[in-house]
C-alpha positions as CSV (number, residue, x, y, z in Angstrom):
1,X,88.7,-20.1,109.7
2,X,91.6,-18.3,111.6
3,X,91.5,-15.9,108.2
4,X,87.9,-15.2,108.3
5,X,88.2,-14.4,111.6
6,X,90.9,-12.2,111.1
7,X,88.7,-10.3,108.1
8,X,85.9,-10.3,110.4
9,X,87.8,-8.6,113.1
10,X,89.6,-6.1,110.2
11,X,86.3,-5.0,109.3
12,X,84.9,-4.2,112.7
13,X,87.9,-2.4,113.6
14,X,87.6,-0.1,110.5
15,X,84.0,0.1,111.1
16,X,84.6,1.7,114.6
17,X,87.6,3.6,113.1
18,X,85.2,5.0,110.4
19,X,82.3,5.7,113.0
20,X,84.7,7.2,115.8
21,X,86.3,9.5,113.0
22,X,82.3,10.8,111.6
23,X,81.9,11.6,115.3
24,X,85.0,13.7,115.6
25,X,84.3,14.8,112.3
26,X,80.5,16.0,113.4
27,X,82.3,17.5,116.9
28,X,84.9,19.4,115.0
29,X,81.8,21.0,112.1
30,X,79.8,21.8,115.1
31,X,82.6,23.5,117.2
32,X,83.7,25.3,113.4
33,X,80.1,26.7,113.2
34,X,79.9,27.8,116.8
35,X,82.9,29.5,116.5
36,X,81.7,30.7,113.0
37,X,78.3,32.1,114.7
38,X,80.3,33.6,117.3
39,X,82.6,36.0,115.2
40,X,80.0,36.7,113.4
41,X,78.1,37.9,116.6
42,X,81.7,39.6,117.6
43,X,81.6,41.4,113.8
44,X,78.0,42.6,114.7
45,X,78.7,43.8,118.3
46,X,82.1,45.5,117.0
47,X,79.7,47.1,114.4
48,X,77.6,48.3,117.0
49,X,80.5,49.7,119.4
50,X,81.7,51.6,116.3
51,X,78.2,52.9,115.6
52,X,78.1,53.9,119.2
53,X,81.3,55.6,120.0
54,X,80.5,57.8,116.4
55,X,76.6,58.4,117.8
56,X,78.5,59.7,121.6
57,X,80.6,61.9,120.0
58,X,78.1,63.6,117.5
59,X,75.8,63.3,121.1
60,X,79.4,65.5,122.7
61,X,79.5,67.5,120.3
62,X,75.5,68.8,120.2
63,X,75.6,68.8,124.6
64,X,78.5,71.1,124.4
65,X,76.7,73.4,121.7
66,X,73.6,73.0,123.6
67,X,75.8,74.2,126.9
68,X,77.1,77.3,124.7
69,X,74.0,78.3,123.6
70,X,72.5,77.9,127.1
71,X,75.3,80.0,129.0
72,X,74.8,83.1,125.6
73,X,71.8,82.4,126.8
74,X,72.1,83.2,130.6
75,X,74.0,86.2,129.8
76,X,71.2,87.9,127.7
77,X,68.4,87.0,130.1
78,X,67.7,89.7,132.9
79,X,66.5,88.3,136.3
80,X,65.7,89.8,139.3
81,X,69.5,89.2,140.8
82,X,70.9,90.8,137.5
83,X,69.6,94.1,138.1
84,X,72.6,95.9,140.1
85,X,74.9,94.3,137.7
86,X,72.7,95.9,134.8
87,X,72.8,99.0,136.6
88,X,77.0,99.2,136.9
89,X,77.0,98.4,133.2
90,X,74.8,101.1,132.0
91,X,76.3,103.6,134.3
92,X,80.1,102.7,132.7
93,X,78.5,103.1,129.3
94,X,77.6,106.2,129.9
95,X,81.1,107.3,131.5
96,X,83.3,105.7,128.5
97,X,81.0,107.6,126.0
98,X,81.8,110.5,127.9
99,X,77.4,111.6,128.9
100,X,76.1,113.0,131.8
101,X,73.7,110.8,133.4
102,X,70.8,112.7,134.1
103,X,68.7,109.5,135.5
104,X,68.6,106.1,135.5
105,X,65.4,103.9,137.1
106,X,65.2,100.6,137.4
107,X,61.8,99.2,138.0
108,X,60.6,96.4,140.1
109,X,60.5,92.8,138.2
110,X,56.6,92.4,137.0
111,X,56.6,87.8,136.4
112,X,54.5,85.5,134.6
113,X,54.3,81.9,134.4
114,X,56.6,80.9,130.7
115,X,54.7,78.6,129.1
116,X,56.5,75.4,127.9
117,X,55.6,76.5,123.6
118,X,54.5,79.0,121.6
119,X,55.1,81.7,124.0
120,X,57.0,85.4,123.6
121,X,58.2,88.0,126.0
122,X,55.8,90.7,124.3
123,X,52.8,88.6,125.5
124,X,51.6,90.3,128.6
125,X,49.7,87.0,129.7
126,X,50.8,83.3,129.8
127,X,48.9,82.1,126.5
128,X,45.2,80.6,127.6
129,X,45.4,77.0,127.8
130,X,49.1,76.8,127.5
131,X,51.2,74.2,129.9
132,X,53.2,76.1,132.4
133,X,57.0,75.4,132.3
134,X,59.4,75.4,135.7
135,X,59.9,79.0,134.8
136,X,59.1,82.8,135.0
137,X,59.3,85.7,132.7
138,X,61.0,88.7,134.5
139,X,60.1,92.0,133.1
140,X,62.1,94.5,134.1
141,X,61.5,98.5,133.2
142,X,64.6,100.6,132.5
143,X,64.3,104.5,132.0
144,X,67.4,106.7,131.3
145,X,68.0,110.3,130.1
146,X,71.5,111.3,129.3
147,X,72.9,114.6,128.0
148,X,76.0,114.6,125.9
149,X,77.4,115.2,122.3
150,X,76.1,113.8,119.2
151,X,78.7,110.8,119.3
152,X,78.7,110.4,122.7
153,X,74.9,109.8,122.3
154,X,75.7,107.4,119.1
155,X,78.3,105.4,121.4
156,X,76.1,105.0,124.5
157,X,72.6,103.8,121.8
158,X,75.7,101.6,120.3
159,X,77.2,100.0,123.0
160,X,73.2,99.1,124.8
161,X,72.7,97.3,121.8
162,X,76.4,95.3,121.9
163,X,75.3,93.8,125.5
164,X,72.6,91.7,123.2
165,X,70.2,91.6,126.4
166,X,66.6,90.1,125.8
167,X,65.5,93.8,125.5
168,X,62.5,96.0,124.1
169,X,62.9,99.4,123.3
170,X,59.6,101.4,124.1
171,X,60.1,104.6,123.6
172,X,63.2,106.7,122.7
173,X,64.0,110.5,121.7
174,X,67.3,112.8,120.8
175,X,66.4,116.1,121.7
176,X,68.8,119.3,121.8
177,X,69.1,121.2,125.5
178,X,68.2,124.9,125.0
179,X,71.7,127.1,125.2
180,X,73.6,124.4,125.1
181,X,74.5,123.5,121.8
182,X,75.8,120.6,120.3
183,X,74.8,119.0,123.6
184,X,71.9,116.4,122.9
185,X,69.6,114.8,125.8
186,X,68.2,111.4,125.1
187,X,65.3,109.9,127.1
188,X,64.9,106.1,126.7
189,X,62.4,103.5,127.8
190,X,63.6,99.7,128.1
191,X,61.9,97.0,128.7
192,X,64.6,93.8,130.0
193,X,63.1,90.3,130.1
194,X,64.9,87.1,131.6
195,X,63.8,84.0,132.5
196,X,63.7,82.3,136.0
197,X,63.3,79.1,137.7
198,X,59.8,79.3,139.9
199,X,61.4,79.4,143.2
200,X,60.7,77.0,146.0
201,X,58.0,77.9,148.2
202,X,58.9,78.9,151.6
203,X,57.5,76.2,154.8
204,X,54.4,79.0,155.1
205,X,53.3,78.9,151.9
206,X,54.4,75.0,152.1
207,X,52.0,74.5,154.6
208,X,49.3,76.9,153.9
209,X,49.5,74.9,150.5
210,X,48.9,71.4,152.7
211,X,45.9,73.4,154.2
212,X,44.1,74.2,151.2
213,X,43.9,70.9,150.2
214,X,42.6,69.3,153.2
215,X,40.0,71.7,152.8
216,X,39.6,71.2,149.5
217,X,39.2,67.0,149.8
């Protein structure tokens, strides 16, 4: 009896032993695949920093292009402000080439809304239908006459065209001055264009703007 208790008692406790150690078992496999799903979630996510930090860099890389292009950019365009510095400059070419500046005009800016595509500096009107950008298109004339020697001539059409300004040549001619050979006079006719942001309108226009459209509604 005492021996089939014994037995009875054997097999219970490996029973339990056996249960107990399928429940670990099933605790540990669970705790294996989470931690299995989570490096594989870490493997993914360090993918996707990798992936990022090369995508910010090429981004770096094009925004300091895009800076470059915009400040070449600034330099060539001709606005209203730019037009004593644009003056100095053409003077000192004419100096260094060794002319004689016989006149030099600079005309009033003449503007037009930029449209935001498919517009061009030679079009005298923003394009019909066209969506307005934030800027204007300054148009400024330029006429100059200058008298020197052939070279100095060659220097001064030479070193115009080195400033790379957003510029339209309407009219030029070499001429010789009577008695006063080799001595050349050239007469030119620019046209400068620049863009501009549409500046803020001033508290009259601010308000007269408020006005209109209480009349309007």
């Amino acid at each position: 009896m005492n021996n089939h208790s014994e037995r009875a008692t054997r097999t219970i406790v490996a029973i339990v032993s056996f249960l107990a150690m399928i429940l670990v078992g099933y605790q540990l496999a669970d705790e294996y695949l989470d931690l299995r799903r989570q490096v594989a979630e870490a493997e993914v996510f360090e993918d996707q920093l990798l992936q990022a930090a090369t995508q910010r860099q090429r981004l770096l890389k094009i925004e300091e292009k895009v800076i470059d292009q915009l400040v070449a950019a600034k330099v060539k365009s001709i606005v209203p402000n730019d037009t004593g510095e644009i003056r100095n400059t053409l003077i000192a070419i004419i100096r260094d080439a060794g002319g004689k500046q016989r006149n030099l005009e600079i005309g009033e800016a003449q503007s037009r809304a930029w449209a935001v595509e498919s517009d061009s500096p030679h079009n005298e009107n923003t394009p019909q239908y066209a969506e307005e950008s934030d800027y204007l298109l300054y148009a400024h004339e330029i006429e100059l006459r200058v008298d020197g020697s052939l070279d100095a001539i060659r220097e001064i059409i030479k070193s115009i065209a080195a400033q790379h300004w957003y510029m339209k040549t309407r009219s030029m001619t070499v001429q010789p001055l009577e008695g006063d050979l080799p001595i050349l006079a050239i007469d030119m006719r620019l046209t400068v264009f620049g863009l501009g942001l549409v500046p803020e309108p001033s508290e009259g226009e601010f308000a007269h703007s408020l006005n209109a459209k209480r009349i309007i509604y």
